[in-house]
N, C-alpha and C positions, 0 to 999 in steps of 0.2 A: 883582247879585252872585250869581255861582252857591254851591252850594252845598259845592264843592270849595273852590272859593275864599275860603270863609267856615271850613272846617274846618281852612284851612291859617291861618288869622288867631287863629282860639281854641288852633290848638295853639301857635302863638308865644306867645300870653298865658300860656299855664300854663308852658312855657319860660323866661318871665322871668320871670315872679310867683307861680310854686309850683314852685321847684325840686328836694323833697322830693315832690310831687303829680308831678312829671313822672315820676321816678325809679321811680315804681312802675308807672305807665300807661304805660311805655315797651314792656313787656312783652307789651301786648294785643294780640290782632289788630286792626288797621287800622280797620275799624269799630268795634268798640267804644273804642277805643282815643279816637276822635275823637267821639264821643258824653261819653264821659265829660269830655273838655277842653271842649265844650260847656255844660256842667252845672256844672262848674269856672267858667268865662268869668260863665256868670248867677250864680251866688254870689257871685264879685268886683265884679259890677256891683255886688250892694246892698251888700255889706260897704264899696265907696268910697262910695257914698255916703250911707250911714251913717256914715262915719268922717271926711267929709270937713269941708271948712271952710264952707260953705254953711248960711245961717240954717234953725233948726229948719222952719220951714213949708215953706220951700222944698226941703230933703230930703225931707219927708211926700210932695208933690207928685210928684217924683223917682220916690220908690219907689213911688207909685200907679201913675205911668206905666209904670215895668219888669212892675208887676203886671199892667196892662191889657195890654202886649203881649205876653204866653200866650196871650191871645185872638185879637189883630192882630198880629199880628210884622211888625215893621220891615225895614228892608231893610240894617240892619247887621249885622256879619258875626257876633254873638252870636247875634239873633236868628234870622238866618237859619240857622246850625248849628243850634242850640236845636231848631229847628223840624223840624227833617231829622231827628236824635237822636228826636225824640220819635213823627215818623212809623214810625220803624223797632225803635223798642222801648218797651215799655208803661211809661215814666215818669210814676207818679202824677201827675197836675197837684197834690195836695195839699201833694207835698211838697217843687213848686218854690212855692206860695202860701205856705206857713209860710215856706221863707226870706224872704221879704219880711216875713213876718209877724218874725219875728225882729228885721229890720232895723228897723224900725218898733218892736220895744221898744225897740231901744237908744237910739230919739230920747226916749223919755220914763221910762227905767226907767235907775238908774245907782249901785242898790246891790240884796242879795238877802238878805233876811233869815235863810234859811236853807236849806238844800240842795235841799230840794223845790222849791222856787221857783226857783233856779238850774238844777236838773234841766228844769225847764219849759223853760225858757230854751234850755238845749242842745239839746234837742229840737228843735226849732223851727232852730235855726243849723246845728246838725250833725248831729242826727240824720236830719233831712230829706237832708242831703246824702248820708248812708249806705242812705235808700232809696229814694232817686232812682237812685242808682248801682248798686244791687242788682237791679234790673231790666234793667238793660244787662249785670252778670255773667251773667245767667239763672238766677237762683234765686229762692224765693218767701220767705227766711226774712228777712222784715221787721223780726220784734224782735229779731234777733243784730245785723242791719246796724242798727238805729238806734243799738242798745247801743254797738258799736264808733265810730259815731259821736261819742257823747257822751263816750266814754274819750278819743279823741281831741282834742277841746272840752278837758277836764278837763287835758288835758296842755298845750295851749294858754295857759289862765288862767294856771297856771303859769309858763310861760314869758314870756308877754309883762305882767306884773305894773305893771312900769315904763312901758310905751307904753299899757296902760287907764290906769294912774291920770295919765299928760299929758292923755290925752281927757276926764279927770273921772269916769274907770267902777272902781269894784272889785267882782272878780265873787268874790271871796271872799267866802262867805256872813257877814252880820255875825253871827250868834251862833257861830261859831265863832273868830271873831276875837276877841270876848269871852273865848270860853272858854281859851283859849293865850295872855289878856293880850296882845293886840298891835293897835295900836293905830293908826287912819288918820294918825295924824302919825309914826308906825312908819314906815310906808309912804313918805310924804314924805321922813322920812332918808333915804330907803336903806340902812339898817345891817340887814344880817344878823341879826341878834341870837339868843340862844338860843330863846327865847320865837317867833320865825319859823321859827325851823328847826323846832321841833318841830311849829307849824302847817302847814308846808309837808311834812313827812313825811306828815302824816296825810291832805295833801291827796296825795301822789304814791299810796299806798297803796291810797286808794279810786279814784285813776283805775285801777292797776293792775287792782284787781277787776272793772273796767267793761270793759278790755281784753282779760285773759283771757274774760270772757263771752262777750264780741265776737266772739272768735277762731273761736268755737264756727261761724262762718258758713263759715268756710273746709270745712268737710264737706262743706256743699252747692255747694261750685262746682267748676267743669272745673279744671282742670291750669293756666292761666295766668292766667284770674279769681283762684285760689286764691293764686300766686306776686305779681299788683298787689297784693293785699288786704297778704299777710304781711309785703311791702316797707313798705307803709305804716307798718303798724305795729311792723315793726323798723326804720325810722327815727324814727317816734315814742318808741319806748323806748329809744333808742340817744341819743333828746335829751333825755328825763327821766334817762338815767343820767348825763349830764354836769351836768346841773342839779346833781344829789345832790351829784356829785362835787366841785364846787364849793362844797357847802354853803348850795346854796338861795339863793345871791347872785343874782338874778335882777337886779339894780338897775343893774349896765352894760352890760345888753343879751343878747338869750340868746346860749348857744351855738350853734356853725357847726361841720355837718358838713363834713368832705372829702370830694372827690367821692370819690377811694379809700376815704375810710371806707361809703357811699353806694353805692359798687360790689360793696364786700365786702357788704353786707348783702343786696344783690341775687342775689348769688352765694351765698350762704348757703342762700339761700329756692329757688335752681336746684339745690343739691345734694340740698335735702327730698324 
């Protein structure tokens, strides 16, 4: 498989399976553009199988092998992108090894005591993906890109509440579940309740501040690095505002952008 032929296989993945992810890397020039569906494509690897239906040891096994192939790259069309990505721009190996590492807590880790320990967490799933990708924008500023990463993460838990707790995971910290009285059989209803909303407020708030920090990264990039990033994350706030709006009802699934809604934000970020 060439290596064209393996970039045109990673950007159909993000096509179908990060349709918010495409929306912003639409924007890039042609190399970068396909470096980053790359990096996206190894993410999706461990996140399926992590999430998938295959017995715990056989996952572990799984995601060792995605890890050894950093090393030896296969001749699929992930790795092969991956590999071409990585020759052409300085993507830490660290912080495609932490996604793995991620992937592998969630085989043994499936509540967070408190925010710190969930911050670990992000770190490792998304921050890593924010400075992986931060080196194919061409910028050096690693703690804004992990920052925005985990704001992004933090908007995430939110959103998908209802698909963690079928897989058995809540990634809301438990002392703060405690503290807003609400409760994992809370959760099982799925009732709204006052007592959620106001835990979910305080969760939307502090992703908020992880975001605004985040943002701070768009200074150091060129003109259409700067325009992916902002997409990104006015479609990520563009889906916590619909959360809000709905009252935090996260229990029948989240919301769906339009792609007009999805366009306009694009175009928002082309008028900046």
């Amino acid at each position: 498989m060439t290596a064209a032929q393996a970039y045109a296989e990673v950007e159909r993945l993000t096509r179908r399976r990060a349709r918010n992810f495409a929306y912003g890397i639409m924007v890039l020039p042609r190399e970068k553009r396909r470096a980053i569906a790359a990096i996206y494509a190894f993410a999706r690897r461990v996140d399926d199988v992590a999430d998938g239906e295959l017995p715990v040891d056989e996952k572990r096994e799984q995601l060792e092998q995605v890890r050894a192939a950093l090393s030896s790259p296969g001749g699929d069309a992930m790795s092969v992108a991956l590999a071409d990505a990585r020759n052409r721009f300085p993507i830490p190996d660290r912080a495609l090894h932490a996604l793995v590492d991620g992937g592998l807590q969630d085989l043994d880790q499936t509540r967070y005591a408190d925010f710190e320990e969930l911050r670990g967490y992000c770190t490792k799933v998304a921050g890593a993906v924010g400075v992986a990708c931060v080196a194919v924008y061409g910028s050096d500023d690693v703690e804004r890109a992990e920052t925005l990463g985990i704001a992004l993460q933090l908007i995430n838990i939110i959103r998908d509440v209802r698909e963690d707790w079928e897989l058995g995971r809540v990634y809301l910290p438990q002392d703060e579940l405690a503290s807003f009285g609400v409760s994992e059989d809370d959760i099982a209803a799925g009732k709204a309740t006052a007592a959620w909303r106001a835990l979910l407020t305080f969760q939307a708030e502090r992703a908020r501040v992880y975001l605004q920090e985040g943002l701070g990264l768009l200074r150091s990039l060129d003109g259409r690095s700067s325009l992916c990033v902002s997409t990104f994350a006015g479609l990520y706030r563009a889906t916590l505002e619909r959360i809000e709006a709905r009252g935090f009802d996260v229990f029948d699934g989240p919301p769906q952008l339009s792609a007009l809604t999805k366009l306009r934000i694009v175009g928002a970020g082309l008028r900046r």
